[in-house]
BAFI-3210 file (N, C-alpha, C; in Angstrom, 3 decimals, decimal comma, padded with zeros to 6 digits):
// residues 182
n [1|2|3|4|5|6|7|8|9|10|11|12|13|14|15|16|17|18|19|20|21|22|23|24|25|26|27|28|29|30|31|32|33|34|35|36|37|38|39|40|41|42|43|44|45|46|47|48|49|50|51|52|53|54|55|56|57|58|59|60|61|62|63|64|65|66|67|68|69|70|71|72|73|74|75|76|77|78|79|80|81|82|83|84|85|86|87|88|89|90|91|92|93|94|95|96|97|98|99|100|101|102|103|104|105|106|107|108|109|110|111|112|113|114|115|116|117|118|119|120|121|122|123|124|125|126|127|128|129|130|131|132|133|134|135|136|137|138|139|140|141|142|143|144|145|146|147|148|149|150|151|152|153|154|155|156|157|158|159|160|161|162|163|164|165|166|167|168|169|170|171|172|173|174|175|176|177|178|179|180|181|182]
n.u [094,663|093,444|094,669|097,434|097,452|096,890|098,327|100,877|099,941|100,456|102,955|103,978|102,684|103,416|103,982|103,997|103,354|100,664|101,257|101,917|104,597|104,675|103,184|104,896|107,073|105,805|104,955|106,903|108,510|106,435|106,739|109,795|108,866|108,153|109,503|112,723|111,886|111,629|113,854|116,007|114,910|115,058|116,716|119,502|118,966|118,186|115,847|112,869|111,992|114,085|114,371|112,167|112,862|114,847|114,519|111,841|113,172|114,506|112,201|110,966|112,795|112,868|110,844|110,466|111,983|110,525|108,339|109,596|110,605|109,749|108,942|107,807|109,951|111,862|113,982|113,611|110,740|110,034|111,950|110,629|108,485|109,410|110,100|108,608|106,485|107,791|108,024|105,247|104,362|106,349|104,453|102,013|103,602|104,235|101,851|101,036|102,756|103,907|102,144|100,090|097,754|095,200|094,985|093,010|091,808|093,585|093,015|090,694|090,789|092,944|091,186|089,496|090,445|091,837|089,408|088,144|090,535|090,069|087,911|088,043|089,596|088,517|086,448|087,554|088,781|087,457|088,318|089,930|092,004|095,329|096,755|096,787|098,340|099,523|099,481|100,004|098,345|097,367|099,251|100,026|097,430|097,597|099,994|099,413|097,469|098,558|100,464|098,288|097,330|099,566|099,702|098,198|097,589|099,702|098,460|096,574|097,109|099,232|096,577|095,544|097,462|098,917|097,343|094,981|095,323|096,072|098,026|101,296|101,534|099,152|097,472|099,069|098,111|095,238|095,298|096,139|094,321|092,856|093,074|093,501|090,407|090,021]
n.v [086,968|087,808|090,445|089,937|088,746|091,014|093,065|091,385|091,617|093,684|094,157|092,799|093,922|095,643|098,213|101,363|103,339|105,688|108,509|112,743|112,554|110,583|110,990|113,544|111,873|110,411|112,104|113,174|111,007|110,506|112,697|112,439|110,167|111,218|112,607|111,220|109,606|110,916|112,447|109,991|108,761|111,402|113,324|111,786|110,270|107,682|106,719|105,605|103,413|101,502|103,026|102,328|099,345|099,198|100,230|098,867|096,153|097,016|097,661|095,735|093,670|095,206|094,897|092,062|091,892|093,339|092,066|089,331|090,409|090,089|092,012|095,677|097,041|100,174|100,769|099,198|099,425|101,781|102,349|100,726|102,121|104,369|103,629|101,733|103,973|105,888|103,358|103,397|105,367|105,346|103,386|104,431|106,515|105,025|103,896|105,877|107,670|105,864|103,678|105,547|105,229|107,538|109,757|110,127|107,561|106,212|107,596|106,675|103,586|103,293|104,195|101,924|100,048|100,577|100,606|098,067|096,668|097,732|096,984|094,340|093,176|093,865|092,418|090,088|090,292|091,601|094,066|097,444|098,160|099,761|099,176|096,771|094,848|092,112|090,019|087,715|088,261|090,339|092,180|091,520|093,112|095,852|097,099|096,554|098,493|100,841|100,976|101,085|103,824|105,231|105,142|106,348|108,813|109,596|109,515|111,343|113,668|114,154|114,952|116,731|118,380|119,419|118,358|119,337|121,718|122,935|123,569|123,395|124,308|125,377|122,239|121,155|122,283|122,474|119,417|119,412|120,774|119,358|117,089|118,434|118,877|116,139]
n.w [129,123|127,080|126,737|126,494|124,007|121,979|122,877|121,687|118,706|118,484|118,689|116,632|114,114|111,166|109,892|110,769|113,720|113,301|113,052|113,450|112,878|110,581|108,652|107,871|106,856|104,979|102,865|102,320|101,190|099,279|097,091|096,298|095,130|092,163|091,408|091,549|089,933|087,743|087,569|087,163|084,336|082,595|083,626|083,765|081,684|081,022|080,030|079,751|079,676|080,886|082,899|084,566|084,773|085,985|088,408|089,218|089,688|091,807|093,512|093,888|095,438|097,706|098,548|098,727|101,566|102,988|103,036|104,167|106,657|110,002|111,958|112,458|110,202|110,524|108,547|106,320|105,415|105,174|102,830|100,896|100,965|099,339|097,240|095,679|095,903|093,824|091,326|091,441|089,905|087,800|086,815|085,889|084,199|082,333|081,232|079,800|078,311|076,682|076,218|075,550|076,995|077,789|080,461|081,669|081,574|082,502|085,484|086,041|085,977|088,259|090,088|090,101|090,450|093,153|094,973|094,496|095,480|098,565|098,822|098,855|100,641|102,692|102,484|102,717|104,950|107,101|107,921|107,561|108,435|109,654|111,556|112,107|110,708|110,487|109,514|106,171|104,293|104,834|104,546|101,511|100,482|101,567|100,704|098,132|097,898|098,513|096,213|094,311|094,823|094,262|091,932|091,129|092,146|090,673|088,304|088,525|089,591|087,582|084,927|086,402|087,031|084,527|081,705|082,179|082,564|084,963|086,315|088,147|090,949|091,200|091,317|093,529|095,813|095,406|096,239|098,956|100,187|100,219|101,211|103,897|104,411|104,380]
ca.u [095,017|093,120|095,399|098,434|097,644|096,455|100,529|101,618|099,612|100,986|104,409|104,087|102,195|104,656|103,819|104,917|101,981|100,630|101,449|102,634|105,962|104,304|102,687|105,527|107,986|104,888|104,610|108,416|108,570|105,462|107,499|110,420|108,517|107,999|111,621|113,266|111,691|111,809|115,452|116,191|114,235|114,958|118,487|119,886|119,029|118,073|114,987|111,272|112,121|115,371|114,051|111,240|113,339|115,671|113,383|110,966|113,830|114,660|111,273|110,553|113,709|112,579|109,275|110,566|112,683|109,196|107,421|110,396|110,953|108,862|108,143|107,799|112,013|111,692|114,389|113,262|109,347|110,531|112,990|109,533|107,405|110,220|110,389|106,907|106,420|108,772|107,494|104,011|104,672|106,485|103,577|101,402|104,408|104,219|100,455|100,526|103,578|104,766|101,198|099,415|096,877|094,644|095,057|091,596|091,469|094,034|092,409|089,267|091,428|093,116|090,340|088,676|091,261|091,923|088,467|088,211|091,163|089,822|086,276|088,224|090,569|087,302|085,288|088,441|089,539|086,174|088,575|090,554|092,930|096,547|096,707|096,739|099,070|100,538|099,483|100,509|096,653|096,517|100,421|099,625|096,197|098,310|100,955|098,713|096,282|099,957|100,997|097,756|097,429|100,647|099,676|096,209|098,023|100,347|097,400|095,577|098,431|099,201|095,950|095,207|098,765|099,578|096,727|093,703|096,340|095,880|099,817|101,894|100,857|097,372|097,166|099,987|096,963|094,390|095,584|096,449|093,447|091,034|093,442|093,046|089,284|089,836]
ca.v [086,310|088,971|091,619|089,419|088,654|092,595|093,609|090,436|091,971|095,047|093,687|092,139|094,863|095,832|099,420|102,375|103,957|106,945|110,751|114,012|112,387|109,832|111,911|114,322|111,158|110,355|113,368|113,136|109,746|110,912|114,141|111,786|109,074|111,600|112,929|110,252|109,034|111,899|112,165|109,066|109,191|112,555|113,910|110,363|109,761|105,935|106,366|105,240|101,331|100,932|103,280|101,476|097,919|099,607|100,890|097,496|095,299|097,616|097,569|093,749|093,523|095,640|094,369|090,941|091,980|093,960|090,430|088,623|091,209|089,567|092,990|096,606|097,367|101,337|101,056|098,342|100,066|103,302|101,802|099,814|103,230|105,318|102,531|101,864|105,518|105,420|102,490|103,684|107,007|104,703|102,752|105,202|107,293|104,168|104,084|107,484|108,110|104,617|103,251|106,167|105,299|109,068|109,996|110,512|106,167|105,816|107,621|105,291|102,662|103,120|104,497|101,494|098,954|101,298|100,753|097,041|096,505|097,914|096,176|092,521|093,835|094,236|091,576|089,213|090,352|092,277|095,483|098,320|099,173|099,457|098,997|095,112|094,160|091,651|088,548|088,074|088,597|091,734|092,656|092,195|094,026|097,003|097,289|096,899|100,066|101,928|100,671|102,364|104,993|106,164|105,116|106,723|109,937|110,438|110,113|112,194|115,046|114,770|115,185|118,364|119,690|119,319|118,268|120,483|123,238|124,055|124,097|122,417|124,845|124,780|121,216|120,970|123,199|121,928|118,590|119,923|121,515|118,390|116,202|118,895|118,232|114,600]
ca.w [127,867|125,360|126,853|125,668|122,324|121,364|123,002|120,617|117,711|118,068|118,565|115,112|113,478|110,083|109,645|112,050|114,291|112,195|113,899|112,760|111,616|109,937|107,365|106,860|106,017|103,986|102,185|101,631|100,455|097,864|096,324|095,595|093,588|090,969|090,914|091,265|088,294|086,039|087,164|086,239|082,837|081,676|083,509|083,307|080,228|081,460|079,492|080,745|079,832|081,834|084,520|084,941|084,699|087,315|089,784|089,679|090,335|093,483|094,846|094,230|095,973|099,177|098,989|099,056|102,526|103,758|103,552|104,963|108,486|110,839|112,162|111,581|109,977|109,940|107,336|104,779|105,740|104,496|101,614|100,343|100,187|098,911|096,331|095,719|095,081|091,917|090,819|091,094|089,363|086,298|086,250|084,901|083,011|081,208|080,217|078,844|077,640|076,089|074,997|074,852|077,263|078,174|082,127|081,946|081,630|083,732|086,271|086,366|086,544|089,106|091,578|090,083|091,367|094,777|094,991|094,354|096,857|099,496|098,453|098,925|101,437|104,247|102,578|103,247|106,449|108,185|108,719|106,746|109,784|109,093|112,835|112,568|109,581|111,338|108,608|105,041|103,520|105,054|103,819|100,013|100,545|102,717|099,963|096,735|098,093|098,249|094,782|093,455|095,170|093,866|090,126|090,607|092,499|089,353|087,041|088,641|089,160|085,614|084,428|086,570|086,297|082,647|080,676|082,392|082,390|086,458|086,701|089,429|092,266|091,527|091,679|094,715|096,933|095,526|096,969|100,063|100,488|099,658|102,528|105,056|104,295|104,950]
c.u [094,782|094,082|096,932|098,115|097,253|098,313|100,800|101,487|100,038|102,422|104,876|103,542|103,278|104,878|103,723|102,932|102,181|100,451|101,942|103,760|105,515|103,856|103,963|107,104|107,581|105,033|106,222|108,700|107,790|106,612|108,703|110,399|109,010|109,160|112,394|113,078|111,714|113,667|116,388|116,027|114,936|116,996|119,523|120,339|118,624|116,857|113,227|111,424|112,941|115,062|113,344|111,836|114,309|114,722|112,322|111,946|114,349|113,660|110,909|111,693|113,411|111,728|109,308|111,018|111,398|108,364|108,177|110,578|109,519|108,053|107,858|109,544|111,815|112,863|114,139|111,586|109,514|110,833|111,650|108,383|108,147|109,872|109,319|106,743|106,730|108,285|106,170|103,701|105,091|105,252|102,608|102,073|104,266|102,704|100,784|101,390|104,372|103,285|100,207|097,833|096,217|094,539|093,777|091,359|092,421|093,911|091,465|090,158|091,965|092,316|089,106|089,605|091,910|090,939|087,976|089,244|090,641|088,269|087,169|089,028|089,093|086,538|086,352|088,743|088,988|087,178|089,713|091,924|094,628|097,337|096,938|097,153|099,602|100,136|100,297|099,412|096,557|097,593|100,238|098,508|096,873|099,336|100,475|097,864|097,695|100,098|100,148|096,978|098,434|100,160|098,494|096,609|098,897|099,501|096,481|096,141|098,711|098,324|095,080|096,301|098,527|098,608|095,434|094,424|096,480|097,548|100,332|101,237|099,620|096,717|097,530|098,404|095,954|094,260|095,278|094,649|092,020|092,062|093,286|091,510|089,110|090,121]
c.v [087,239|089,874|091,160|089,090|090,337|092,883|092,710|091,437|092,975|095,185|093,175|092,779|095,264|097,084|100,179|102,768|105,411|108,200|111,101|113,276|111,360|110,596|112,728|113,642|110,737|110,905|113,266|111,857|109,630|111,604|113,035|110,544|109,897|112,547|112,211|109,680|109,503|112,274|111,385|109,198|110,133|112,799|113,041|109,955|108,032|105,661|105,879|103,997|101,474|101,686|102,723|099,554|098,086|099,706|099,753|096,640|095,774|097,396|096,781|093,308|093,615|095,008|092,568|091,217|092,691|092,621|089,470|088,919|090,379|090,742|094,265|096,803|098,769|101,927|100,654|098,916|101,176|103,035|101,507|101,663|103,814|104,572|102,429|103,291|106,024|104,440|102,862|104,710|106,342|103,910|103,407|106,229|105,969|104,051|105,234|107,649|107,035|104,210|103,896|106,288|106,719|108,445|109,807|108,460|105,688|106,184|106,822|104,752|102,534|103,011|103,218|099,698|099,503|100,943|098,934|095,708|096,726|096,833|094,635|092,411|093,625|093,002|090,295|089,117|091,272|093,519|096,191|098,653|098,920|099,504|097,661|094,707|093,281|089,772|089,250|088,700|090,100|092,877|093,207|093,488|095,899|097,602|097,174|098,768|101,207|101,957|101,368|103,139|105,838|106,385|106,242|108,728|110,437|110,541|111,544|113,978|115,719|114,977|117,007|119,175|120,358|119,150|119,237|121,635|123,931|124,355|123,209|122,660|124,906|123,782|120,839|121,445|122,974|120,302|118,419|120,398|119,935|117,045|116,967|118,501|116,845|114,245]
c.w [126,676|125,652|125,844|124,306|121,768|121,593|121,476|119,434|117,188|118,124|116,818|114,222|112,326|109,430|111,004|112,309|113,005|113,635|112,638|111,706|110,699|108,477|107,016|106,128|104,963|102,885|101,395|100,487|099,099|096,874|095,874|094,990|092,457|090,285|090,801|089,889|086,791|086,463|086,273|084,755|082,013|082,306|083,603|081,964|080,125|080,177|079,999|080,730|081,113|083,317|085,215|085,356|085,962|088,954|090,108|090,260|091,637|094,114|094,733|095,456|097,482|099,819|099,651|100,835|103,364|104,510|104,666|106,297|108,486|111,955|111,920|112,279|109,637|108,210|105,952|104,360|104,508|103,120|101,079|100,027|099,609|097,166|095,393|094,982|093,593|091,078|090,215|089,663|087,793|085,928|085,238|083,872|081,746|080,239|079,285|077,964|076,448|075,501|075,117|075,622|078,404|079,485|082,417|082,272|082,599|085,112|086,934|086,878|087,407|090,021|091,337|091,525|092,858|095,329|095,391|095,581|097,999|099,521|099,053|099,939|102,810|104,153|103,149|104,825|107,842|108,998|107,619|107,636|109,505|110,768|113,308|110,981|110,154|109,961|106,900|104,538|103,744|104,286|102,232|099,997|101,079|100,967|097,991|096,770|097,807|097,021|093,975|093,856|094,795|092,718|090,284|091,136|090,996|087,723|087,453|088,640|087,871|084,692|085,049|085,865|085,037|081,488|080,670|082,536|084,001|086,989|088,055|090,438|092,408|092,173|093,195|095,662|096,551|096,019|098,776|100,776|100,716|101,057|103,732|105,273|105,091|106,436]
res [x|x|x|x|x|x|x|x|x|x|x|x|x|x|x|x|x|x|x|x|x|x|x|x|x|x|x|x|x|x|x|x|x|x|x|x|x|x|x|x|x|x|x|x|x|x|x|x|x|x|x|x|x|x|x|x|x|x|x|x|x|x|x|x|x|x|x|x|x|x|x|x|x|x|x|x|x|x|x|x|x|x|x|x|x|x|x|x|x|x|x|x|x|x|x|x|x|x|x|x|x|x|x|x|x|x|x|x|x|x|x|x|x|x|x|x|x|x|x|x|x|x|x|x|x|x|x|x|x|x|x|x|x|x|x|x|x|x|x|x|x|x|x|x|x|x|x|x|x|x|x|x|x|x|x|x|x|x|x|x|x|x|x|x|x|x|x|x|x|x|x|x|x|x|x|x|x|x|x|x|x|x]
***
């Protein structure tokens, strides 16, 4: 009987097993938040409102169809981080650049609410594992930690990059360098 419900669980699970390719669709899906969005924005011309009004109504959209699959959809999966990503990335183009609020605060913030998630996320559901998404509780919780992790990744980028002066590649490898670590 336990053997059958663990198969079930993992039948209904809503996120792909993590390997190699996992991370480097990852990694891909990261790099075009923050193009996508300065595309948009800047070689567009859309602006930071309308990109931002564009790009939320896409990934409410996905996100809605993420919640709705009943199991893991590698395309709507994907579509939802790709999505997500952009989203995230406007979230904090918007602090800084629209009201002004310093990276340095939107840093906290985020790693305070990354932080806070995961805090209510374990105390809710006695596990972190993205191994057993298979409810809704654990869905929001799964898909908020993404949401700022992106915001808290493009504060934190843009405050090495651009404002501490370490330059793209600096930051890019000093990244790199602090996840090989991990």
């Amino acid at each position: 009987m336990q053997e059958n419900q663990n198969k079930l669980k993992i039948l209904l699970n809503k996120v792909p097993e993590v390997t190699v390719f996992f991370w480097i669709i990852k990694i891909l899906c990261t790099t075009v938040g923050e193009t996508f969005a300065d595309f948009l924005n800047f070689n567009l011309g859309l602006g930071l409102t309308l990109t931002t009004v564009i790009m939320g109504i896409a990934f409410f959209i996905v996100l809605y169809l993420q919640f709705r699959a009943t199991k893991y959809v590698p395309g709507i999966y994907w579509a939802t981080v790709v999505l997500i990503s952009v989203f995230g990335t406007l979230v904090t183009d918007n602090l800084t650049d629209a009201m002004g609020v310093p990276l340095e605060v939107s840093t906290i913030v985020f790693s305070v609410l990354l932080g806070l998630t995961f805090l209510f996320w374990y105390l809710s559901e006695k596990t972190l594992s993205i191994h057993s998404i298979y409810t809704r509780k654990r869905e929001v919780f799964y898909w908020l930690t993404i949401l700022f992790t992106f915001a808290l990744g493009t504060a934190v980028g843009d405050l090495y990059s651009e404002q501490l002066g370490f330059g793209y590649l600096k930051t890019g490898v000093t990244v790199i360098i602090i996840i090989g670590c991990i």
